[in-house]
PAPAMI-931278 format. One line per field, with one value per atom (N, C-alpha, C): residue number from 0; residue in three letters; atom name; x, y, z. Coordinates in steps of 0.1 Angstrom, whole numbers, plus 5000, padded with zeros to 4 digits. Layout:
<atoms>
kekol <- (NUM / ...)
romar <- (ALA / ...)
fiza <- (CA / ...)
c1 <- (X / ...)
c2 <- (Y / ...)
c3 <- (Z / ...)
</atoms>
This chain:
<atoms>
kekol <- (0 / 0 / 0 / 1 / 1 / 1 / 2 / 2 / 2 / 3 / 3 / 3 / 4 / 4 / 4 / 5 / 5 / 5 / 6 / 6 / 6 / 7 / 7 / 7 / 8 / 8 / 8 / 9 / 9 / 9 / 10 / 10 / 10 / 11 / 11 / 11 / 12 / 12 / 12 / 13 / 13 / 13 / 14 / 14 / 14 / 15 / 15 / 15 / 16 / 16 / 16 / 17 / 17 / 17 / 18 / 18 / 18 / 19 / 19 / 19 / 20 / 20 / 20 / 21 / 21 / 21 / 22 / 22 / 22 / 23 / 23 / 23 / 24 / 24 / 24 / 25 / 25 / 25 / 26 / 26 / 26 / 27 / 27 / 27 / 28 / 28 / 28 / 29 / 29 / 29 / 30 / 30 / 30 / 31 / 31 / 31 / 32 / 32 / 32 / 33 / 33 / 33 / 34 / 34 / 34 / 35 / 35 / 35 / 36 / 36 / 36 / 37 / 37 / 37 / 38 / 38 / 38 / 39 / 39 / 39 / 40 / 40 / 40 / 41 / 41 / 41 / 42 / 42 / 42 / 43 / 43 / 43 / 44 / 44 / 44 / 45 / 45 / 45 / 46 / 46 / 46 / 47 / 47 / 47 / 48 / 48 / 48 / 49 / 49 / 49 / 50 / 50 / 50 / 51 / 51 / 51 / 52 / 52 / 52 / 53 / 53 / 53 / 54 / 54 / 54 / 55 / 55 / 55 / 56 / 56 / 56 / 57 / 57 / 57 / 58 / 58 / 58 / 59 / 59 / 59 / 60 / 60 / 60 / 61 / 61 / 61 / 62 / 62 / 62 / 63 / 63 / 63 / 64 / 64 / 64 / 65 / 65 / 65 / 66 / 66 / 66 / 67 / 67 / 67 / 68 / 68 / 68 / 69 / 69 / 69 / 70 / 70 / 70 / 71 / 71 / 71 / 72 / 72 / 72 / 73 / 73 / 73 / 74 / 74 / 74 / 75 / 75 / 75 / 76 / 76 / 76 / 77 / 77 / 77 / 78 / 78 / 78 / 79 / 79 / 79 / 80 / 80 / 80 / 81 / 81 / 81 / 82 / 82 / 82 / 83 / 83 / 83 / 84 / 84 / 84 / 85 / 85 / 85 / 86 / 86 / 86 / 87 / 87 / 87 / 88 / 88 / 88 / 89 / 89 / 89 / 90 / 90 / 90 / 91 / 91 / 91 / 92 / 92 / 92 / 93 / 93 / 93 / 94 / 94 / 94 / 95 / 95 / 95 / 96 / 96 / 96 / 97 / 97 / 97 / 98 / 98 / 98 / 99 / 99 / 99 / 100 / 100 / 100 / 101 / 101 / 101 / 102 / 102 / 102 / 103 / 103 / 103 / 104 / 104 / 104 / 105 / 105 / 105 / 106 / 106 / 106 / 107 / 107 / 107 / 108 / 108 / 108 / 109 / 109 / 109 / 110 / 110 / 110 / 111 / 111 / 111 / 112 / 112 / 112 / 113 / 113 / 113 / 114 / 114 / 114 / 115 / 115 / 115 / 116 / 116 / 116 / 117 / 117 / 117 / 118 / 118 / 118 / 119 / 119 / 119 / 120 / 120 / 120 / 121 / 121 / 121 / 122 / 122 / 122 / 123 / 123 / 123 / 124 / 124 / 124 / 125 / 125 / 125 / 126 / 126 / 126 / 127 / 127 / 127 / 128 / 128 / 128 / 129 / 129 / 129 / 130 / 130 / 130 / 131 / 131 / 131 / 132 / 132 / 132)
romar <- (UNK / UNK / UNK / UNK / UNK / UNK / UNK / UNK / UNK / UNK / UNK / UNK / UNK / UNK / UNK / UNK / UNK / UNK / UNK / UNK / UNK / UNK / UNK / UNK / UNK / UNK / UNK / UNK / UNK / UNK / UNK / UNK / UNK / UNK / UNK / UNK / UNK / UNK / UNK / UNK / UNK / UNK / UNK / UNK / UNK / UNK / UNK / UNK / UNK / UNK / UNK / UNK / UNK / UNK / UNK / UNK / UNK / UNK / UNK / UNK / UNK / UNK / UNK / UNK / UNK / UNK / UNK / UNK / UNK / UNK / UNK / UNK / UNK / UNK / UNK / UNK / UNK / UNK / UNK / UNK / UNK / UNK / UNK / UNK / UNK / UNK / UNK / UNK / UNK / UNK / UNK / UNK / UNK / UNK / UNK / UNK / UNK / UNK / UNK / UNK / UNK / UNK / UNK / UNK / UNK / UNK / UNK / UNK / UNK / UNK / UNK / UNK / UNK / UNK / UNK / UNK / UNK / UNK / UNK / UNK / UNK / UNK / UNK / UNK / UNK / UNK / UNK / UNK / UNK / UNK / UNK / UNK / UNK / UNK / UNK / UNK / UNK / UNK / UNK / UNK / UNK / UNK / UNK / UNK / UNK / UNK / UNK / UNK / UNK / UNK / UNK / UNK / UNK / UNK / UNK / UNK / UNK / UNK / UNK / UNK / UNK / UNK / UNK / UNK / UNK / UNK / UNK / UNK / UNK / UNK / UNK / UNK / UNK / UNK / UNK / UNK / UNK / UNK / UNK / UNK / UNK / UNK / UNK / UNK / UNK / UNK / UNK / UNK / UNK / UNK / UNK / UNK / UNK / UNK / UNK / UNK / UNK / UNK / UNK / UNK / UNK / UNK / UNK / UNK / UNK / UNK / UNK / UNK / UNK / UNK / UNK / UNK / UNK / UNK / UNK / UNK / UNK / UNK / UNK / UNK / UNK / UNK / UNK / UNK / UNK / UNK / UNK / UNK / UNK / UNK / UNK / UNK / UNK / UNK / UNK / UNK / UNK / UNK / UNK / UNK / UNK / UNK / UNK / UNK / UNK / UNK / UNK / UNK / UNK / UNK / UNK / UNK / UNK / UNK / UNK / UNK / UNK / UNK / UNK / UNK / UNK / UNK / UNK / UNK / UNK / UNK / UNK / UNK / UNK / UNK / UNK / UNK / UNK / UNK / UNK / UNK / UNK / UNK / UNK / UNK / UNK / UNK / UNK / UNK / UNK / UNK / UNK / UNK / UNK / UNK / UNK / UNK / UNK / UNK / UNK / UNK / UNK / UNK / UNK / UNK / UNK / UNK / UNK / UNK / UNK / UNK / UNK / UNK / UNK / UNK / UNK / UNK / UNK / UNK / UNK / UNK / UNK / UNK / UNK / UNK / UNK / UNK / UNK / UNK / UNK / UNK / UNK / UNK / UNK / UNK / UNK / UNK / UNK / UNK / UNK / UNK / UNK / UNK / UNK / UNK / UNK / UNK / UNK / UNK / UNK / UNK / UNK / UNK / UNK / UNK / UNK / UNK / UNK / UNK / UNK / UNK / UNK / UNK / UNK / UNK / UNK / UNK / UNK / UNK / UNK / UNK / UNK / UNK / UNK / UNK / UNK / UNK / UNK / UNK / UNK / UNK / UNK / UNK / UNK / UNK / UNK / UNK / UNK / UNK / UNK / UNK / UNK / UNK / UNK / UNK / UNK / UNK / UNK / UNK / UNK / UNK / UNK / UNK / UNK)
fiza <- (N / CA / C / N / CA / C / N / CA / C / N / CA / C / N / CA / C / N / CA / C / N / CA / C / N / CA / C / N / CA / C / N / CA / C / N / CA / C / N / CA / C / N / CA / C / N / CA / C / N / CA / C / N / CA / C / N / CA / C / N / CA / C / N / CA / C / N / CA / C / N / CA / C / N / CA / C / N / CA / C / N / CA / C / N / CA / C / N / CA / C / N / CA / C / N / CA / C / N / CA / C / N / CA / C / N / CA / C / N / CA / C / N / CA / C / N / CA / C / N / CA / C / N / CA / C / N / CA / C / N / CA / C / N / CA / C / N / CA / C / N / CA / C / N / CA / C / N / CA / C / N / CA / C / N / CA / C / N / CA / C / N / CA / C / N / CA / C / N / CA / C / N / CA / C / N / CA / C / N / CA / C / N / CA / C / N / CA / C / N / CA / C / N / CA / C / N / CA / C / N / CA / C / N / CA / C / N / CA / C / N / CA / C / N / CA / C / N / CA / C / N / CA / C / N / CA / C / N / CA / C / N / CA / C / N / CA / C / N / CA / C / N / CA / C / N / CA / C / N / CA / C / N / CA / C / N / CA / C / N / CA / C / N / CA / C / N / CA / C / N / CA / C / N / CA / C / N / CA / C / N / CA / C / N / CA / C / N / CA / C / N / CA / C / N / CA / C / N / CA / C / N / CA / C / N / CA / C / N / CA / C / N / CA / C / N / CA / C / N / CA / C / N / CA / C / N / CA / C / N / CA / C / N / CA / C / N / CA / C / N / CA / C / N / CA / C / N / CA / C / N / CA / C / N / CA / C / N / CA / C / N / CA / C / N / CA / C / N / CA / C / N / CA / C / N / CA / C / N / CA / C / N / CA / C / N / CA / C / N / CA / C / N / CA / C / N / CA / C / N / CA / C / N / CA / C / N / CA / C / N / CA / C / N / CA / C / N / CA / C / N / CA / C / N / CA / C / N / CA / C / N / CA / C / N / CA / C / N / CA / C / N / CA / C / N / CA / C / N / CA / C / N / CA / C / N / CA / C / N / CA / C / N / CA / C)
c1 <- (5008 / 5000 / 5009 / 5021 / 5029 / 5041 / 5036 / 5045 / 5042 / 5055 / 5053 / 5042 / 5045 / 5034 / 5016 / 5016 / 5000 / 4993 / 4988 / 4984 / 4969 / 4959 / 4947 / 4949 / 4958 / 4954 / 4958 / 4969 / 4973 / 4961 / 4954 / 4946 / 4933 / 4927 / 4921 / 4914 / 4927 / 4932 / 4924 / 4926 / 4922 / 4911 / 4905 / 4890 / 4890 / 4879 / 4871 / 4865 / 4856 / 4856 / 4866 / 4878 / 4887 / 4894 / 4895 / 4900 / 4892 / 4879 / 4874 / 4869 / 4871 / 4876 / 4891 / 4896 / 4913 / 4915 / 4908 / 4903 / 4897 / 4886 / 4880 / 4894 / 4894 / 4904 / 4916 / 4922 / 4929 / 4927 / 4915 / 4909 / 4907 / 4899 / 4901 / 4914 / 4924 / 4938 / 4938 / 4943 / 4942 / 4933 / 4921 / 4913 / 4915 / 4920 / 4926 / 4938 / 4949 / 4962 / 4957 / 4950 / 4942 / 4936 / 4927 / 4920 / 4927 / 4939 / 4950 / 4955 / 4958 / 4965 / 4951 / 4941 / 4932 / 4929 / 4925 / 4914 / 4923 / 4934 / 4940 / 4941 / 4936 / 4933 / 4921 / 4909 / 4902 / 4896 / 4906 / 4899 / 4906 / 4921 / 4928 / 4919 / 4911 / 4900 / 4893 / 4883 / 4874 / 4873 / 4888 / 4896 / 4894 / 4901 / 4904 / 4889 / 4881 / 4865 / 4857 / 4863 / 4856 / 4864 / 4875 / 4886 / 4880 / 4877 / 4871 / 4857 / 4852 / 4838 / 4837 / 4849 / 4850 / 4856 / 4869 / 4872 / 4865 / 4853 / 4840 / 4837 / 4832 / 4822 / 4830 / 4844 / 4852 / 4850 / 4854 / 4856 / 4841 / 4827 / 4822 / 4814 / 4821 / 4818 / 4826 / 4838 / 4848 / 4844 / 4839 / 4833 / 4822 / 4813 / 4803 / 4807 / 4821 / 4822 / 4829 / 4834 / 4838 / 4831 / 4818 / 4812 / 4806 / 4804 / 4796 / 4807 / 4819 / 4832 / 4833 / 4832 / 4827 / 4822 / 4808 / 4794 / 4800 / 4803 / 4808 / 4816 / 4829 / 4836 / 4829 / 4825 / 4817 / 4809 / 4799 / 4792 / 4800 / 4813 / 4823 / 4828 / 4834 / 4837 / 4828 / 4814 / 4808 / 4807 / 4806 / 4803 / 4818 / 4829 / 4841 / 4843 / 4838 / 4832 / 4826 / 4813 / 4800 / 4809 / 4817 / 4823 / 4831 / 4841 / 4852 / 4846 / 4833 / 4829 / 4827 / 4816 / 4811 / 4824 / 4835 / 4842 / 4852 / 4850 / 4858 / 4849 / 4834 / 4829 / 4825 / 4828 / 4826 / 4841 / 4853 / 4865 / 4863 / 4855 / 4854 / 4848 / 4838 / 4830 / 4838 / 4848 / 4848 / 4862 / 4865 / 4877 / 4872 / 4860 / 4854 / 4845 / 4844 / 4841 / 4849 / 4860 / 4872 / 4875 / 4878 / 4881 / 4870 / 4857 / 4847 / 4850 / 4852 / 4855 / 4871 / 4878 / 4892 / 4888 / 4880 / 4872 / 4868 / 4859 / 4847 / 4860 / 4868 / 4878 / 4886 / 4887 / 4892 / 4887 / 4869 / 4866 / 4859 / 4857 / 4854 / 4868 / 4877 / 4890 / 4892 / 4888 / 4886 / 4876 / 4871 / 4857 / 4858 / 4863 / 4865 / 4876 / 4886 / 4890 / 4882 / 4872 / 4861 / 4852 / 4848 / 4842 / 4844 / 4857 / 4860 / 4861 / 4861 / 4859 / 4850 / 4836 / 4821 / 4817 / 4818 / 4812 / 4822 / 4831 / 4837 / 4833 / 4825 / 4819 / 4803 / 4796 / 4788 / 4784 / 4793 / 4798 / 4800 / 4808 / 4803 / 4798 / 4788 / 4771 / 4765 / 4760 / 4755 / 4760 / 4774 / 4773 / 4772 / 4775 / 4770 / 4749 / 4748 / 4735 / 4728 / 4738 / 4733 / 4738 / 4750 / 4750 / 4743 / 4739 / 4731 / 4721 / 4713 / 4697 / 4698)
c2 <- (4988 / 5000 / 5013 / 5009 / 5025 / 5024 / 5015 / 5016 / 5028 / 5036 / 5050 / 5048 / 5037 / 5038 / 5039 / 5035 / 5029 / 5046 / 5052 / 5064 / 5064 / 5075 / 5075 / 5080 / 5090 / 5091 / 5081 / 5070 / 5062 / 5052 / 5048 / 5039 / 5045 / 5059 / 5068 / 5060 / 5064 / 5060 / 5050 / 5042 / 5022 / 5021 / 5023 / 5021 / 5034 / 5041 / 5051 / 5042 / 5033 / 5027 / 5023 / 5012 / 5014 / 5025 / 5037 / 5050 / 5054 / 5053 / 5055 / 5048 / 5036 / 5023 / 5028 / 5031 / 5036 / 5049 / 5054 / 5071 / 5065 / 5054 / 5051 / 5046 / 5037 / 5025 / 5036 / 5040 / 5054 / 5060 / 5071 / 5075 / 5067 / 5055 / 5047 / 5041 / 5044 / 5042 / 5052 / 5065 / 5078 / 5078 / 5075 / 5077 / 5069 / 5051 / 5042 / 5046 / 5059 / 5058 / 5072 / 5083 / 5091 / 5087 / 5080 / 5073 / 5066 / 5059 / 5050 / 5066 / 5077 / 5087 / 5093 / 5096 / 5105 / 5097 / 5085 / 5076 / 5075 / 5073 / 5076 / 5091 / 5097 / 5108 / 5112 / 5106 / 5108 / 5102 / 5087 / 5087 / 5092 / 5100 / 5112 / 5121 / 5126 / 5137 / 5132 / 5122 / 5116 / 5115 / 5107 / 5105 / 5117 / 5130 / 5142 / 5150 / 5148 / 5150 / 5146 / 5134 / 5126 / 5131 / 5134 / 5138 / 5152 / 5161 / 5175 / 5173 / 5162 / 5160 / 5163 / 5151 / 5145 / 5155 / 5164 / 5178 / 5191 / 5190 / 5205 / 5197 / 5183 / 5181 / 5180 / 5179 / 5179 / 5192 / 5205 / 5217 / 5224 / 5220 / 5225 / 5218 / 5205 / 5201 / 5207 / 5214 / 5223 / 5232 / 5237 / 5254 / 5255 / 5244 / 5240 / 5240 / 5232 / 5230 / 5243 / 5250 / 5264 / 5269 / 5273 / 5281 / 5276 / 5267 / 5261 / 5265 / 5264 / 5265 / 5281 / 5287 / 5305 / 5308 / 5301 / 5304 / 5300 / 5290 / 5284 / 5298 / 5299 / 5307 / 5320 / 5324 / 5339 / 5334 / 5326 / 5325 / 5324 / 5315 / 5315 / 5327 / 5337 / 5350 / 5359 / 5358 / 5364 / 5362 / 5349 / 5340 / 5347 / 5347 / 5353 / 5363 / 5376 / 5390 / 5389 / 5382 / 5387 / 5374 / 5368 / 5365 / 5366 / 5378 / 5384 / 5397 / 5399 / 5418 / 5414 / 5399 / 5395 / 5395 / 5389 / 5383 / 5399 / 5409 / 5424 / 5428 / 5425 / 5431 / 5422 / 5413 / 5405 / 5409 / 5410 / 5413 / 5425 / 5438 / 5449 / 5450 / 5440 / 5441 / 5434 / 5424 / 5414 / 5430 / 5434 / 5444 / 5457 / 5462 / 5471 / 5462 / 5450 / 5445 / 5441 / 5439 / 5434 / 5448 / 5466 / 5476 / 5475 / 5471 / 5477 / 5466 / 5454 / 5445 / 5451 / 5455 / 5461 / 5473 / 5484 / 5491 / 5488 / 5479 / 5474 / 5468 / 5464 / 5454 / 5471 / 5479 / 5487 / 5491 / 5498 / 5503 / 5493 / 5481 / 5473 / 5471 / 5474 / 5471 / 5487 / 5499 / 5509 / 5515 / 5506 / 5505 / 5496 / 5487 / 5477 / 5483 / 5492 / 5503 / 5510 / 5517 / 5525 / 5518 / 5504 / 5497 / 5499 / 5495 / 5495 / 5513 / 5521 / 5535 / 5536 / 5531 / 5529 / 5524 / 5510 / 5503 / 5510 / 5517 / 5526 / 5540 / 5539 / 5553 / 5553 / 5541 / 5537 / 5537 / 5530 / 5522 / 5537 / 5547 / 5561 / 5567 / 5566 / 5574 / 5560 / 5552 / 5545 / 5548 / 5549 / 5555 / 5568 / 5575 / 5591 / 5590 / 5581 / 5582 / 5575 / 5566 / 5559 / 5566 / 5574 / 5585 / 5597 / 5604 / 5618 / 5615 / 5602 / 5596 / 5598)
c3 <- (5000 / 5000 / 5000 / 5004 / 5004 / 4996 / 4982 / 4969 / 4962 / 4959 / 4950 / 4938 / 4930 / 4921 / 4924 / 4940 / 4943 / 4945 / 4941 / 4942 / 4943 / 4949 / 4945 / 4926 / 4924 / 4909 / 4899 / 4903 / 4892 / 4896 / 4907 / 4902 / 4899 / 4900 / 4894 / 4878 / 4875 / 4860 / 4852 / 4868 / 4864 / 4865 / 4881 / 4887 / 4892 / 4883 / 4898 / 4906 / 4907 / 4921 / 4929 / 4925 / 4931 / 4940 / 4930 / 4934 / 4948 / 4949 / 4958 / 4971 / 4967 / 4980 / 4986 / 4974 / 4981 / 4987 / 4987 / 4995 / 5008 / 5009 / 5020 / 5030 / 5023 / 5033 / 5038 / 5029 / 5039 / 5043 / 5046 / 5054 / 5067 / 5064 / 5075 / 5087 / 5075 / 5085 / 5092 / 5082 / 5093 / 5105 / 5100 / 5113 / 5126 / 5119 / 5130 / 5137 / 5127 / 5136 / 5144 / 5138 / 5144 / 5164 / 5157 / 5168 / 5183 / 5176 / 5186 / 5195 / 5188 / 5197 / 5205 / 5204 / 5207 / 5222 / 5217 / 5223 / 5241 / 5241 / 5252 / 5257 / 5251 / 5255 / 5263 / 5253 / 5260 / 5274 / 5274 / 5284 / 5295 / 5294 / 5303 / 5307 / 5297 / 5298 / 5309 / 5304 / 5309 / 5327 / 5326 / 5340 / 5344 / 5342 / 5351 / 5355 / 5344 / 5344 / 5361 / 5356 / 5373 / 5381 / 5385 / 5392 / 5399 / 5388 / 5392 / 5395 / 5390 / 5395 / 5418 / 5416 / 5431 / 5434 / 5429 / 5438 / 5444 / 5435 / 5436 / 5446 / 5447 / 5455 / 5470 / 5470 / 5483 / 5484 / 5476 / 5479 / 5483 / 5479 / 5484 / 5498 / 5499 / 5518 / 5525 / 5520 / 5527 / 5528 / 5521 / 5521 / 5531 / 5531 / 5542 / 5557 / 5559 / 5571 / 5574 / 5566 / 5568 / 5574 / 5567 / 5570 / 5583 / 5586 / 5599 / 5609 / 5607 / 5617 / 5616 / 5609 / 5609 / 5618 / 5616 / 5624 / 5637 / 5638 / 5657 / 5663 / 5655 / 5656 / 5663 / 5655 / 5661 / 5672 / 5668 / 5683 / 5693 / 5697 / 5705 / 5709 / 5701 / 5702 / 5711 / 5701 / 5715 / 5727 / 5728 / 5744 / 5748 / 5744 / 5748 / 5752 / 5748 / 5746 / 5761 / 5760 / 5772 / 5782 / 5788 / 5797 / 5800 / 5792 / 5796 / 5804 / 5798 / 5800 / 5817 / 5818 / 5832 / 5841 / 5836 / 5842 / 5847 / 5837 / 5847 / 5858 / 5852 / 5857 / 5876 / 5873 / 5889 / 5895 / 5889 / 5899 / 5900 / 5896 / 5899 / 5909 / 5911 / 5921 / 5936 / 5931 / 5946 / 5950 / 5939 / 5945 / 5952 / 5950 / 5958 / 5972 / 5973 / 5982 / 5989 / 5987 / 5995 / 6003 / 5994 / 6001 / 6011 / 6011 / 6022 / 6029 / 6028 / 6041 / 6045 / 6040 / 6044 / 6057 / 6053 / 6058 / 6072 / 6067 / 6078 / 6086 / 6086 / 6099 / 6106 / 6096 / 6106 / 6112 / 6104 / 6115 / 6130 / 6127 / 6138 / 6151 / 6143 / 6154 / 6158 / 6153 / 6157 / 6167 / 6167 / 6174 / 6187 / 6183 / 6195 / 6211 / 6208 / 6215 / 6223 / 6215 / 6225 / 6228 / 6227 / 6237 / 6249 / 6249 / 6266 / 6271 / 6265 / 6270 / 6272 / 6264 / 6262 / 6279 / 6274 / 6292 / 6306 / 6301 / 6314 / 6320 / 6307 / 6307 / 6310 / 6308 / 6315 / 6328 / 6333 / 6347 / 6357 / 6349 / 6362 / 6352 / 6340 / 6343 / 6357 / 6352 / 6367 / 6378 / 6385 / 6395 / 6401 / 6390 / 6393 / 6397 / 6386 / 6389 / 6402 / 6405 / 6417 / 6431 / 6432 / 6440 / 6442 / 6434 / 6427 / 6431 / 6430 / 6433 / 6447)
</atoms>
């Protein structure tokens, strides 16, 4: 078939039908040696096709759990926010209640001094008053 003399036009010459069986049949090769390179190709295509099929469908259960881990996220944050604000706000408080129990011991131990001046001072109002009577 790939003798110099075998030509579509020299057998032209001979058979137009021939001529045109011989157009087919090579055509046919081409498209067989055609085909042998493509056909591995396509199923490369094919392959990477499904490949991206399965990567959107990972990338958008990622994007989901993102977004759900977003949403946690912030809810977290705030919970963070309103128990840090609680949390100044209760040592503000035990620290101004600590100064008034600081306070309150002095003035009780301040106080505990003039007790005994108190019931001494008592003790002669009653006897002034029990002499005087």
């Amino acid at each position: 078939m790939k003798g110099p003399s075998f030509t579509y036009e020299s057998l032209k010459s001979i058979s137009t039908a021939g001529a045109g069986l011989l157009k087919w049949v090579l055509a046919m090769v081409n498209y067989n040696n055609v085909a042998k390179t493509v056909e591995p190709k396509r199923k490369k295509v094919a392959e990477a096709e499904k490949n991206l099929r399965i990567a959107q469908k990972d990338l958008t259960n990622t994007k989901q759990q993102l977004h759900e881990l977003n949403t946690q996220l912030s809810t977290l944050r705030a919970q963070f926010e309103e128990k840090t604000a609680e949390q100044q706000d209760l040592k503000a408080k035990a620290d101004l209640m600590e100064r008034r129990l600081t306070a309150a011991s002095r003035l009780i131990a301040g106080l505990g001094s003039e007790r005994s001046r108190w019931n001494s001072d008592i003790e002669e109002l009653e006897r002034r008053k029990v002499c005087g009577a």
